[in-house]
Each structure stands twice: as structure tokens, then as C-alpha cells.
N, C-alpha and C positions, 0 to 999 in steps of 0.2 A: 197502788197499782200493781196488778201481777208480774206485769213486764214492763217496768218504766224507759225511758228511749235512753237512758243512761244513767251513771251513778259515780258517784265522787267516794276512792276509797281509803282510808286511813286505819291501816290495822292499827293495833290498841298498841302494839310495841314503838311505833311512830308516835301515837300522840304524845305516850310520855315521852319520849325522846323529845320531841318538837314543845311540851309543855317548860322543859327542864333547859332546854336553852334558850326560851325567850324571857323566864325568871331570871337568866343569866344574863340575858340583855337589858332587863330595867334595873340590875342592881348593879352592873357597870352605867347604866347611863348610853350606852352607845348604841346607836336607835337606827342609824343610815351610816350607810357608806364603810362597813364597818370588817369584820374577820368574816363574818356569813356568807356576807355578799360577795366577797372574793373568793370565797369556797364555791362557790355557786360559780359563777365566771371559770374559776380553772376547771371545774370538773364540765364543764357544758363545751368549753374550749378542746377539751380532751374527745370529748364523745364525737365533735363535729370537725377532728383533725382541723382544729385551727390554732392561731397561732394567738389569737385574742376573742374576747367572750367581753362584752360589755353588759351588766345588768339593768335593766329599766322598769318605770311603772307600770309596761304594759306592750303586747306584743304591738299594738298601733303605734305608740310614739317609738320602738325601735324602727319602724318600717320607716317614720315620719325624719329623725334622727341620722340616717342612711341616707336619704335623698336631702337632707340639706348638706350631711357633710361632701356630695358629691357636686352639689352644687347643681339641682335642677328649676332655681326658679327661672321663671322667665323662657321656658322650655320645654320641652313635650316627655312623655314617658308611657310606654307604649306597655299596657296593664290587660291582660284577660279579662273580659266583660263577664264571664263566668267566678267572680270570686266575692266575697265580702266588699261592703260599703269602704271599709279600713285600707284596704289595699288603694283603692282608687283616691277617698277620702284624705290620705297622708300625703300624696303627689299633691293635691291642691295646695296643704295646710302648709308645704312646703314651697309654696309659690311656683308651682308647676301646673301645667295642665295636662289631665288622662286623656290616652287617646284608645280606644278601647279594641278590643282583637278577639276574632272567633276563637272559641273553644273546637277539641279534636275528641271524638270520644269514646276515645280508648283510654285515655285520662283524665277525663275533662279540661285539660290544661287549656296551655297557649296553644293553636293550631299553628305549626313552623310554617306551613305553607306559603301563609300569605304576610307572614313575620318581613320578610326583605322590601316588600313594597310599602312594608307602613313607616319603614326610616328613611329620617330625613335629615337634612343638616341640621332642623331644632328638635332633630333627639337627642336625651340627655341618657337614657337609661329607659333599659329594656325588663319589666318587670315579669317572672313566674311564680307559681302560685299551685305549690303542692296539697290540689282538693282530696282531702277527707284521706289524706297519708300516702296516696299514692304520686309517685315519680313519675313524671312523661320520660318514656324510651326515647323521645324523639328529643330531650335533653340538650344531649352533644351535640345534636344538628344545632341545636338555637345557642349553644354556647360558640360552633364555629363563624353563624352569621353574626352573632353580636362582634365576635372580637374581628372577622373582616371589613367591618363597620368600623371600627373603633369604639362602639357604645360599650359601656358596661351593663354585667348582667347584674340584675339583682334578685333573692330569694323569699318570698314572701311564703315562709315554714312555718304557719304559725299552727298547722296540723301536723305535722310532719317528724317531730321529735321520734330518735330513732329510726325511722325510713331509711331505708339506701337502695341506689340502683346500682347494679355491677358493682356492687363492696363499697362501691362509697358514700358517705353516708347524705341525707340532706344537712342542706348549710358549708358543703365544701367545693360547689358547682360557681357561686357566682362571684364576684366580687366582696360581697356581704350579706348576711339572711339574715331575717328576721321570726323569730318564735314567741310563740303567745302561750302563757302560764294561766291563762284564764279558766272559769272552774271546771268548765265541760273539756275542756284536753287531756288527751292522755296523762298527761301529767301537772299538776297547778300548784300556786304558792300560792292563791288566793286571789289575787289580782297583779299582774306579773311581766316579763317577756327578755328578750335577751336580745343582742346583737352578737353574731359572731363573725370575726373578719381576717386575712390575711393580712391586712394592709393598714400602714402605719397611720399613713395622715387617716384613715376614716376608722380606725381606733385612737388615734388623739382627740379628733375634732367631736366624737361623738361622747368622749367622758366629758369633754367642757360643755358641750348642749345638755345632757343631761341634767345639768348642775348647774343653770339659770347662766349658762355663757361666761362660767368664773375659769378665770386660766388657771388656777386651782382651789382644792377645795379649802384652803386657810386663807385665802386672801378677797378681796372682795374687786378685783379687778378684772370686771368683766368684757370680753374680745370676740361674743356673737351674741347673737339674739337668741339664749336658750331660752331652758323652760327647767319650771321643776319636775324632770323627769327620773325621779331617785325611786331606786326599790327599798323599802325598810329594809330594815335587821332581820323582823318579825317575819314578814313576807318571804326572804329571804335563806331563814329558818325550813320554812314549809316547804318552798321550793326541794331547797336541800333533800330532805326525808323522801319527797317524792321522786325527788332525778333517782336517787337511790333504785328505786322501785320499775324507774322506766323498763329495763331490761324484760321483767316477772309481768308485769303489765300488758306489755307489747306480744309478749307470747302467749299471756292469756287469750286476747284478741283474735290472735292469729288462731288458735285453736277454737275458735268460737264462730270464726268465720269457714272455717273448715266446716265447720256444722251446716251450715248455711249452706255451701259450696254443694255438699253432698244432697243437702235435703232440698234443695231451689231447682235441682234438677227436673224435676218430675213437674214443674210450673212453667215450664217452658213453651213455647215463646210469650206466654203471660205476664214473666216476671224473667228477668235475664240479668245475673247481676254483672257487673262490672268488676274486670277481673286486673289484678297488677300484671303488669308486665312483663315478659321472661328478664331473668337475671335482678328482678327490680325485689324489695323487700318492704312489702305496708305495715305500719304500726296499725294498721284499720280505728284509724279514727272515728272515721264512717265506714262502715257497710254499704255500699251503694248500689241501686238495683233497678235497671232501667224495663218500663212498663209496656206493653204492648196493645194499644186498644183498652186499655183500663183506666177509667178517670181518678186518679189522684184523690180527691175530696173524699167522694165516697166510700172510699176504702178506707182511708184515712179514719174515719170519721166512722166506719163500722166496726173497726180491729179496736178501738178505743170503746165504743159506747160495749159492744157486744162480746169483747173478748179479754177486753180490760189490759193493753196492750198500746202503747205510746209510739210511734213511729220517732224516732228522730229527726232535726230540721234540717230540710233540703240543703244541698250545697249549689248550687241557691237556689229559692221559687223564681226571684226577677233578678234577671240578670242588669249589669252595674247601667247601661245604654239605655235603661228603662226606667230605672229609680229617677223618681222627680226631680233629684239634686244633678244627673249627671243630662236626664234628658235629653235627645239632639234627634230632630226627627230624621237628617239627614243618614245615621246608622242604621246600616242592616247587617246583620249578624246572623245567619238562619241557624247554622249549628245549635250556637247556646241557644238560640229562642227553643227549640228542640228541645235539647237535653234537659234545661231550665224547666220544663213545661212535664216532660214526663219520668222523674225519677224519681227513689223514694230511697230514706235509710232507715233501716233494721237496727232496731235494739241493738245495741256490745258495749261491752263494760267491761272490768277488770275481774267483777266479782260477777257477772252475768253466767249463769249455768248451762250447760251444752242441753239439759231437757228443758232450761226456757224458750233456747233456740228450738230446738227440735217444737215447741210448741209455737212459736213465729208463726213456723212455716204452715204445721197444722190450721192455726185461725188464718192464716193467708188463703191456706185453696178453700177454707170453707168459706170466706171472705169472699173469693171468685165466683163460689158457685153459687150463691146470693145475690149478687151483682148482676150475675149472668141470666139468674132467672127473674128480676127485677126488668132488668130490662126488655125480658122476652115478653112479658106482663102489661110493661109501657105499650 
């Protein structure tokens, strides 16, 4: 594809690096839980000003791993209907149930607005959800009604590596955040995710979940209902090589989105992209670019057949109130059904070229004026 909607990059001085320690890891024999992985933790710990980094199999079970060790079964947790199946999906697996909350969209986040009338005595934990890298400004507002509450916040970063709003970075806003190393993120181990926390009991209880509920790792004396939530060695290798990279990465992006910014102008009010925040800093995981009178499919579906040009997947097409698993006819939600319904992401990559972008944008208006005369036709 000329412009594929993304790309996974390992320059060749990584592979070998990444080749030559995990040779080093079969011929020690130490496969989990090991020197890598604690490299990986202190340095993810450092980047996200925390005070603990726990490593796991995947950014879902860190999300899943956080709400048991806080303790929401049996209890509600009040989750953006705009986010991944994962987010919502680990409140359950945790014995909780989602209660789902419009999105705002200046960042697709949680909408603060209507945040204070969805708590209640069985809320347990207030869930955010930094879409496609960007930070809500309105942040601090939801961090002062969770703590006038008494709920804890929590951060479901699993796009968000590197981001920060007003210098801080994502993963240092809530109680605990969680990050996903999965292959399309800015940065990946393979299969992956992190917990990062201030706080002692939900970095104790979450190394023992991790680890099938063994109160340590030499003994077999198990004190929760974990799970094998363990990162390899291997994975934890890769990881490594590419946190390395996050910084080169994120600025790549950023510079690509610049492209964008300048050249999406002239598509206006057709195509309007979605811009970060004053003071706020996006790794631009996504590109996100909200549509005006433009059906989604078609376009989709043109830029691909006719320009050879891959769109990136919605953050989200069906919001979580809609998905068959969460279904409740009783929700309504108009924002996300909105937002959900008309926006689209742009190719960016680490190794994506400012004149692929520049050419985006070209098969976009040509893209428009095909559509446009299509329809005038109809």
C-alpha cells in the first residue's frame, strides 16, 4: 500500500540489540519476571514521574489488575462510552459493572459536565481514557470532582505514552494508569502493557495478581484470585529497544501532524481535524479529523480503492452503549453517537514521510470532489 494507516518500526541497530539479549535470555534460562522486565518498570516509572511501574501481559489486564486491586467488584465504575471494548470489558472481568458517560469533543474524552451526577455511593472508581494521545483540559476539573467524591481516578493510557498536559505527563493524574504495548502503539513489545502507580497497596496487590495470586514469586502461597498476568523476558526485551525510541518517535508524529495541520486547512469545514489542547502535548497516536456532511464509508473506501491509501481505525466507529456486550437501551449518549459516527484517522507513523502526508491530504480533496459529484449525479 502507498500509504498504509500505520507502521511498526525497528531500525536494524535495535533488532540486533533486541536479537543479542534475548540469546542472552535462553542461555541464562530466565524467561519472566527477570532483569528486563525490571528495566522496563524503572524506566516507564521514570518517564510517568511515578513511584512504581508494574509490567504485564497486556495493556487490558493492567486496566483489569487496577480495579481488582482497588476493589470494584460488586460496584459501579463510571467508563467513557467513547473508548475501546478493554476499558469497559476489564471493569466487568473485575466484577464490576460499567456505567457509561458522554464524550466532550475537544477530546473525545470523558464529558466533566455530567461526571458529578453519575456518582453514586456504588461508585467504586472513575475511569479516563486518553483517545488517540490526546489529554482532556478539562483533566483537573475531573480529578477535583473525583477526589470531592472520595472515588479514585483512574487512567486508562493505553494510547497515551509520552503525552502530557501542562508538563505533566499521562499516567501521573490518577491513582493508577494503565498502558498498552500492543503492535499499533506508539511504542510495543509485541504483546505488552504496564501499570504505573503512586501507591503502595495497588503496587503490592498488583505484582501478586499478576502472578496467579502467589504472595511471592518462590513460593506457592496463593492470597488472591490472580491470573497469569506475566510479561516475558523476550517481550520485555522489545519493549525495552522501543521505550528507548518513544521520545524520536513521538516527535516524528508530532511533525507529521504538523503536515496535516497546515495542509487540512484548505478542507475546511469538510474535514476539521481535532486539535490538542493549549498547554497539552499528543504523542498523536491518531490523527483525528472530524467530517462535515461526508459519509465515512465512501471515502473510506475511495482513498483505499483509488489512491491506495489505508485510513486508520476509528477511535471508535460504535461507541461501548452500543456494542452487544454492554447494550442497554435505556442509554443515551448524543455526543459520542456524534463523534463515533463522523470521524476519521489519518495515516502517522514513526517512519511515515511529510510528502505521504502532503499526499493524504491531495487524495482527500480529490476524494471530496468525487463524492461531491457523485452525488450531484445521484
Amino acid at each position: 500500500m502507498k500509504v498504509p494507516p500505520a507502521a511498526i518500526h525497528f531500525p536494524d541497530e535495535d533488532r540486533a540489540w533486541i536479537m543479542a539479549q534475548i540469546d542472552e535470555c535462553l542461555r541464562s534460562g530466565q524467561l519472566t519476571l527477570g532483569r528486563h522486565g525490571a528495566a522496563l518498570e524503572a524506566a516507564f516509572a521514570e518517564a510517568c514521574e511515578a513511584r512504581h511501574a508494574i509490567a504485564v501481559n497486556s495493556g487490558t489486564s493492567a486496566l483489569e489488575i487496577i480495579l481488582r486491586a482497588i476493589g470494584v467488584a460488586g460496584r459501579e465504575v463510571i467508563v467513557p462510552t467513547n473508548t475501546f471494548y478493554a476499558s469497559a470489558g476489564a471493569v466487568v472481568h473485575a466484577g464490576g459493572t460499567p456505567v457509561f458517560a458522554d464524550c466532550e469533543p475537544q477530546s473525545f474524552a470523558l464529558d466533566s459536565g455530567g461526571l458529578a451526577g453519575l456518582i453514586s455511593p456504588r461508585t467504586a472508581a472513575v475511569m479516563v481514557v486518553h483517545i488517540g494521545g490526546l489529554i482532556s483540559p478539562r483533566l483537573p476539573e475531573i480529578q477535583q470532582i473525583c477526589q470531592r467524591a472520595g472515588v479514585p481516578l483512574i487512567e486508562d493510557a493505553a494510547h497515551a505514552h509520552g503525552s502530557r498536559l501542562a508538563g505533566r505527563p499521562a499516567g501521573s493524574f490518577g491513582v493508577a494508569a494503565a498502558f498498552s504495548f500492543y503492535p499499533t502503539k506508539v511504542i510495543t513489545s509485541g504483546e505488552g502493557g504496564v501499570i504505573v502507580t503512586n501507591d503502595e497497596s495497588i503496587d503490592r496487590e498488583a505484582r501478586i495478581y499478576r502472578d496467579q495470586g502467589k504472595e511471592g514469586f518462590s513460593t506457592n502461597f496463593h492470597v488472591r484470585m490472580g491470573y497469569n498476568w506475566r510479561l516475558s523476558e523476550p517481550h520485555a526485551v522489545i519493549g525495552l529497544a522501543q521505550f528507548r525510541r518513544l521520545r524520536e518517535f513521538a516527535e516524528h508524529r508530532q511533525a507529521i501532524a504538523q503536515v496535516y495541520d497546515r495542509q487540512l486547512a484548505g478542507l475546511a469545514p469538510a474535514i476539521v481535524p481535532v486539535q490538542p489542547a493549549t498547554q497539552s502535548e499528543s504523542n498523536y497516536y491518531k490523527y483525528i479529523a472530524l467530517l462535515d456532511g461526508v459519509e465515512r464509508a465512501p471515502l473510506k473506501r475511495m482513498l483505499r480503492e483509488e489512491f491506495d491509501i489505508g485510513l486508520s481505525g476509528e477511535v471508535y466507529e460504535t461507541p461501548c452503549h452500543r456494542q452487544p456486550v454492554f447494550a442497554d437501551g435505556e442509554c443515551h449518549l448524543p455526543q459520542a453517537d456524534d463523534l463515533c459516527a463522523r470521524h476519521i484517522c489519518l495515516p502517522i507513523s514513526a517512519v511515515m514521510r511529510e510528502a505521504d502526508a502532503e499526499y493524504v491530504v491531495e487524495s482527500l480533496a480529490a476524494s471530496l470532489e468525487r463524492l461531491q459529484l457523485q452525488k450531484e449525479r445521484a
